[in-house]
VOMI-743868 format. One line per 5 residues: number of its first residue (from 1); their letters; for each residue x, y, z negated of N, C-alpha, C, O, CB. Coordinates in steps of 0.02 Angstrom, whole numbers. Glycine has a CB too. Layout:
N
NUM> A> X Y Z X Y Z X Y Z X Y Z X Y Z ~ ...
***
This chain:
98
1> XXXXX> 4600 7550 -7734 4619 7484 -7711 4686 7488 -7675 4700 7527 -7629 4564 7453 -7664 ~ 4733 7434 -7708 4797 7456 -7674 4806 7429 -7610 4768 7381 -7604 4856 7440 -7711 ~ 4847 7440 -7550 4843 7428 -7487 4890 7341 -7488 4929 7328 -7533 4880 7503 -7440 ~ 4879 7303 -7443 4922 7226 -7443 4974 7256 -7406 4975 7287 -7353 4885 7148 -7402 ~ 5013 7239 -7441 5099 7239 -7417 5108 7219 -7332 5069 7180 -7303 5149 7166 -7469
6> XXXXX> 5165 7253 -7300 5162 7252 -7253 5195 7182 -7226 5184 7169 -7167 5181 7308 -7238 ~ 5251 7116 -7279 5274 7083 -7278 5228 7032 -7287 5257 6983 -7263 5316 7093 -7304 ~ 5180 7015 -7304 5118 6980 -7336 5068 7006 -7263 5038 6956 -7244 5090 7016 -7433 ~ 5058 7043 -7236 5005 7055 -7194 5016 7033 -7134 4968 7023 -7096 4989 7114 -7190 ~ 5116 7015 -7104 5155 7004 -7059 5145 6922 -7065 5132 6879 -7022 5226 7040 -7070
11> XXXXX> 5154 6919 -7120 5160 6830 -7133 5085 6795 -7128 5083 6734 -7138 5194 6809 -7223 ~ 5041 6821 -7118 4970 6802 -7131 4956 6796 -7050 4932 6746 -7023 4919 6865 -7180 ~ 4976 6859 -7015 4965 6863 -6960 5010 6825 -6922 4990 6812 -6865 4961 6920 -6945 ~ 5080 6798 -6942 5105 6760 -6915 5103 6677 -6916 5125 6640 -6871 5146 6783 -6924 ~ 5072 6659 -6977 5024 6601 -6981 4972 6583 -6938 4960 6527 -6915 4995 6604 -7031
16> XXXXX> 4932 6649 -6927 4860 6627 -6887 4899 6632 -6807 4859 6633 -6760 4776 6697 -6902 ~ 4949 6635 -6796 4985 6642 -6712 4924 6668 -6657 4920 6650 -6599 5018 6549 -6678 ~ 4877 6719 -6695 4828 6776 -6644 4777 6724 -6640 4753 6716 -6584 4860 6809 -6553 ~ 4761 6699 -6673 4684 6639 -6671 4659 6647 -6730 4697 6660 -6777 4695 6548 -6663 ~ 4601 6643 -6739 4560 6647 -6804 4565 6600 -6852 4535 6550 -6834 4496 6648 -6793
21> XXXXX> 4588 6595 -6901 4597 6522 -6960 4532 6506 -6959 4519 6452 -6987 4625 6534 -7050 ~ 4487 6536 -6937 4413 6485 -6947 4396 6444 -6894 4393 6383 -6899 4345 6527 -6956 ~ 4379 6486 -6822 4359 6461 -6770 4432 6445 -6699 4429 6421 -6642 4298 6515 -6754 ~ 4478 6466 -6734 4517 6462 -6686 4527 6506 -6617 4566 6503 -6569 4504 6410 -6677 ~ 4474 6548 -6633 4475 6587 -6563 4519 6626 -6568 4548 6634 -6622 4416 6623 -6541
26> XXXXX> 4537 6668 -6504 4586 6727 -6504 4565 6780 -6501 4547 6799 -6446 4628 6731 -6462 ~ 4561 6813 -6545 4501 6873 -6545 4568 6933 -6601 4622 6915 -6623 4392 6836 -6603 ~ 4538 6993 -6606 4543 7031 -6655 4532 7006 -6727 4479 6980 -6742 4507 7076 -6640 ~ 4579 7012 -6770 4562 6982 -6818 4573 7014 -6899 4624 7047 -6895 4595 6925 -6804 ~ 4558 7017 -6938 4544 7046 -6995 4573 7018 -7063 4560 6961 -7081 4479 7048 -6996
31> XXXXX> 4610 7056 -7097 4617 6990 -7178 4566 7001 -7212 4534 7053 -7216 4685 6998 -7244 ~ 4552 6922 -7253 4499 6926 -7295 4540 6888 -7355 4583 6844 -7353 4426 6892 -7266 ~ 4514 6918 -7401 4518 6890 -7459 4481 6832 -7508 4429 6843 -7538 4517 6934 -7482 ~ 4524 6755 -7510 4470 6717 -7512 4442 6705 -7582 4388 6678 -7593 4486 6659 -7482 ~ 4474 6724 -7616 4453 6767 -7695 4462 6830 -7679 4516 6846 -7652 4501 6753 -7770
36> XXXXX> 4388 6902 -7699 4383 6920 -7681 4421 6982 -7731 4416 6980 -7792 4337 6902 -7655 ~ 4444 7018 -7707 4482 7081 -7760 4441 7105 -7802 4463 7122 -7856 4510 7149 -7727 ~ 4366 7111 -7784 4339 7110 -7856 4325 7064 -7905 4299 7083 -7958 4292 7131 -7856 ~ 4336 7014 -7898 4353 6953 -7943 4407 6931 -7959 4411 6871 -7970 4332 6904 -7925 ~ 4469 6975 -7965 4518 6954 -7991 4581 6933 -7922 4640 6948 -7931 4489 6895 -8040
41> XXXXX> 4563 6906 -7872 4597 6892 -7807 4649 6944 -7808 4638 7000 -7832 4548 6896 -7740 ~ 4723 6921 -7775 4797 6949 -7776 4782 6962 -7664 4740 6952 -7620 4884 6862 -7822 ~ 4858 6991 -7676 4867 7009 -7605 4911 6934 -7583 4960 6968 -7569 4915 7093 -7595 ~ 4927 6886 -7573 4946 6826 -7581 4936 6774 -7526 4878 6753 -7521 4919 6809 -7635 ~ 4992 6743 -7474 4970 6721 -7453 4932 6670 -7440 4915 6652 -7384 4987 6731 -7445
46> XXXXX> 4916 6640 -7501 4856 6579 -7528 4790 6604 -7506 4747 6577 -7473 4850 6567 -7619 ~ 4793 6674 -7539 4736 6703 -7552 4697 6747 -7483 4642 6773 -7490 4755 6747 -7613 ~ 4727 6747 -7435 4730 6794 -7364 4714 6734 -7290 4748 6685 -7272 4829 6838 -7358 ~ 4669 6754 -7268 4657 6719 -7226 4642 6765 -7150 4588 6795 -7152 4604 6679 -7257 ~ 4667 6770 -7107 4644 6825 -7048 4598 6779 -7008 4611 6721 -6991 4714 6861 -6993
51> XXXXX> 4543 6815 -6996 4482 6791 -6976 4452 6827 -6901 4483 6880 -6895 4435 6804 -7040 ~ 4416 6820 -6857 4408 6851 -6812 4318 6898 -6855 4293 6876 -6907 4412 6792 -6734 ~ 4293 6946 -6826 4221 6990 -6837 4262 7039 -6864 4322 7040 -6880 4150 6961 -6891 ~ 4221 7075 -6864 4218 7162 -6902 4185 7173 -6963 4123 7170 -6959 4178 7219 -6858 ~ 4211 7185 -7021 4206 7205 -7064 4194 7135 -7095 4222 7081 -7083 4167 7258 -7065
56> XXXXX> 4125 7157 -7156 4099 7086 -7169 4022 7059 -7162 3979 7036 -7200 4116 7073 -7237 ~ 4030 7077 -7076 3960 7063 -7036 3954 7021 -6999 3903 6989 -6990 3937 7104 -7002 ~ 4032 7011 -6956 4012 6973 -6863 4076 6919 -6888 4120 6918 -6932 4036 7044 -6756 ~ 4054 6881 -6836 4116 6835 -6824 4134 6791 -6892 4096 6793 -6941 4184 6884 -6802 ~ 4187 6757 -6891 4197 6702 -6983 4210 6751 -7016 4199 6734 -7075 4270 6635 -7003
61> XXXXX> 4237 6833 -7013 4234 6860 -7069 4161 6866 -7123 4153 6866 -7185 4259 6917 -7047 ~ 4113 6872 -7063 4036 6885 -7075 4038 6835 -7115 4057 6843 -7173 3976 6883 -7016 ~ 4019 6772 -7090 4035 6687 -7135 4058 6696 -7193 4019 6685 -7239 4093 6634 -7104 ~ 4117 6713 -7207 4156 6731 -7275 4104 6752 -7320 4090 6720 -7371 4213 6790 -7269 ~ 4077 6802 -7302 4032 6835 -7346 3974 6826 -7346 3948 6862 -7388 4033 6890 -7344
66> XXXXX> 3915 6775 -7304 3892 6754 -7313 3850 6723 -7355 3870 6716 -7413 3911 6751 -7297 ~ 3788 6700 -7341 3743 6638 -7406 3788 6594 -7439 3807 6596 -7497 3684 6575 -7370 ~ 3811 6533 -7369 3853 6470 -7368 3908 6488 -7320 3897 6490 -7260 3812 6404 -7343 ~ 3963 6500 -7344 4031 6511 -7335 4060 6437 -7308 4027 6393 -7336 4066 6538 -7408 ~ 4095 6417 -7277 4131 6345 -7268 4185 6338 -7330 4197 6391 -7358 4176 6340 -7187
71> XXXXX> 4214 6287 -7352 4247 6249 -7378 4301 6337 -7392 4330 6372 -7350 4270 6168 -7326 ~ 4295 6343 -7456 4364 6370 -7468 4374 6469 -7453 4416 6505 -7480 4414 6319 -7406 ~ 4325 6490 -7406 4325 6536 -7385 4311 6595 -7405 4321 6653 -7387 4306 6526 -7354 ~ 4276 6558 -7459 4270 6627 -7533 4230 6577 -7591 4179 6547 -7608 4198 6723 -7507 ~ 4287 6593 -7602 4324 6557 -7694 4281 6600 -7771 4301 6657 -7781 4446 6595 -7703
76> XXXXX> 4234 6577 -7815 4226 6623 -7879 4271 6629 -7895 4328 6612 -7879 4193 6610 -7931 ~ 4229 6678 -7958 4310 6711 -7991 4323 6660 -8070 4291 6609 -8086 4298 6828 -8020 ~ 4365 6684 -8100 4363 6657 -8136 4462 6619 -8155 4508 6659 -8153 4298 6621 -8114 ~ 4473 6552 -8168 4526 6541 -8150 4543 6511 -8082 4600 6487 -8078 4544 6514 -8193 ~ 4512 6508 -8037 4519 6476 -7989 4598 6519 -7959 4621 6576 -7961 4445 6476 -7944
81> XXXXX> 4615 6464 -7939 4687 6486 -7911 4683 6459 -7815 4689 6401 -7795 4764 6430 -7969 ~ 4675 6507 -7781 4673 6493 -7719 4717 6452 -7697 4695 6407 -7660 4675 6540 -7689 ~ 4785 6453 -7710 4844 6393 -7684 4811 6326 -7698 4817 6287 -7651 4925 6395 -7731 ~ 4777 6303 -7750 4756 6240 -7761 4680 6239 -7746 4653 6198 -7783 4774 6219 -7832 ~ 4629 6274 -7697 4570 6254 -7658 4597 6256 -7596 4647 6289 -7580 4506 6298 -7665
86> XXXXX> 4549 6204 -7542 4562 6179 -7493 4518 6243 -7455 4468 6270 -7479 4546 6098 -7489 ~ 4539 6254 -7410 4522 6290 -7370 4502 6263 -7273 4538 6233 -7233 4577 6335 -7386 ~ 4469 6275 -7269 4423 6224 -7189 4434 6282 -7136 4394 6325 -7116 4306 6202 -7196 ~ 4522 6264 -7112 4551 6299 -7061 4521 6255 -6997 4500 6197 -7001 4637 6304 -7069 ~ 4523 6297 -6936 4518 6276 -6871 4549 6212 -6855 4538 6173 -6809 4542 6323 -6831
91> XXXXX> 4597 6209 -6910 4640 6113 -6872 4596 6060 -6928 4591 5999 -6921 4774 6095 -6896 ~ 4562 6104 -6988 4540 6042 -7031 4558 6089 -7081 4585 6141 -7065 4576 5960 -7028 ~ 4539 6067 -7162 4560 6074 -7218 4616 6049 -7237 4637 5992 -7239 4524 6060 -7250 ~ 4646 6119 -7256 4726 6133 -7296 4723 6171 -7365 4679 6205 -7391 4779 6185 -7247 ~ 4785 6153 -7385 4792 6227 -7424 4832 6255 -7404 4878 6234 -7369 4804 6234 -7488
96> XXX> 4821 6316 -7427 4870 6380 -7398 4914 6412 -7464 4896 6432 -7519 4814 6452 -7362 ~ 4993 6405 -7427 5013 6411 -7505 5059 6472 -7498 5071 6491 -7441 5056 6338 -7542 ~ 5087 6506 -7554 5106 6574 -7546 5215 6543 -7537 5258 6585 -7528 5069 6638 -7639
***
């Protein structure tokens, strides 16, 4: 699995300004992939969301992976193109575009 670029991981993290795109909190935070790399999902900032929990157990990362995920937070595979699903950030549903 190849590693996310360090320009893409800067810009993700500089989007979420140290708050969780889910809950808004200021916590430690993690990228997730909202199509998941085994389904086809890119390193992209559509596709990258930094989330607060550890791994994919605690916190909205846990959520992500989850039964019932919120709005957007993990995408099937297939053609779905993350830039064009809405995603249910801490201010409301957006899209997130690369």
């Amino acid at each position: 699995m190849s590693a996310i670029p360090a320009k893409i991981r800067a810009a993700v993290h500089e989007r979420a300004q140290g708050r969780c795109e889910g809950c808004g909190k200021i916590a430690p935070l993690e990228l997730h992939h909202r199509k998941y790399r085994s389904r086809g999902g890119k390193h992209t900032l559509a596709n990258l969301v930094a989330l607060c929990g550890w791994g994919n157990h605690t916190g909205c990362h846990g959520r992500a992976h989850g039964p019932n995920p919120p709005q957007g937070w993990s995408l099937p595979s297939g053609r779905c193109d993350p830039a064009e699903e809405l995603f249910l950030h801490h201010w409301g549903l957006i899209y997130l575009k690369d």
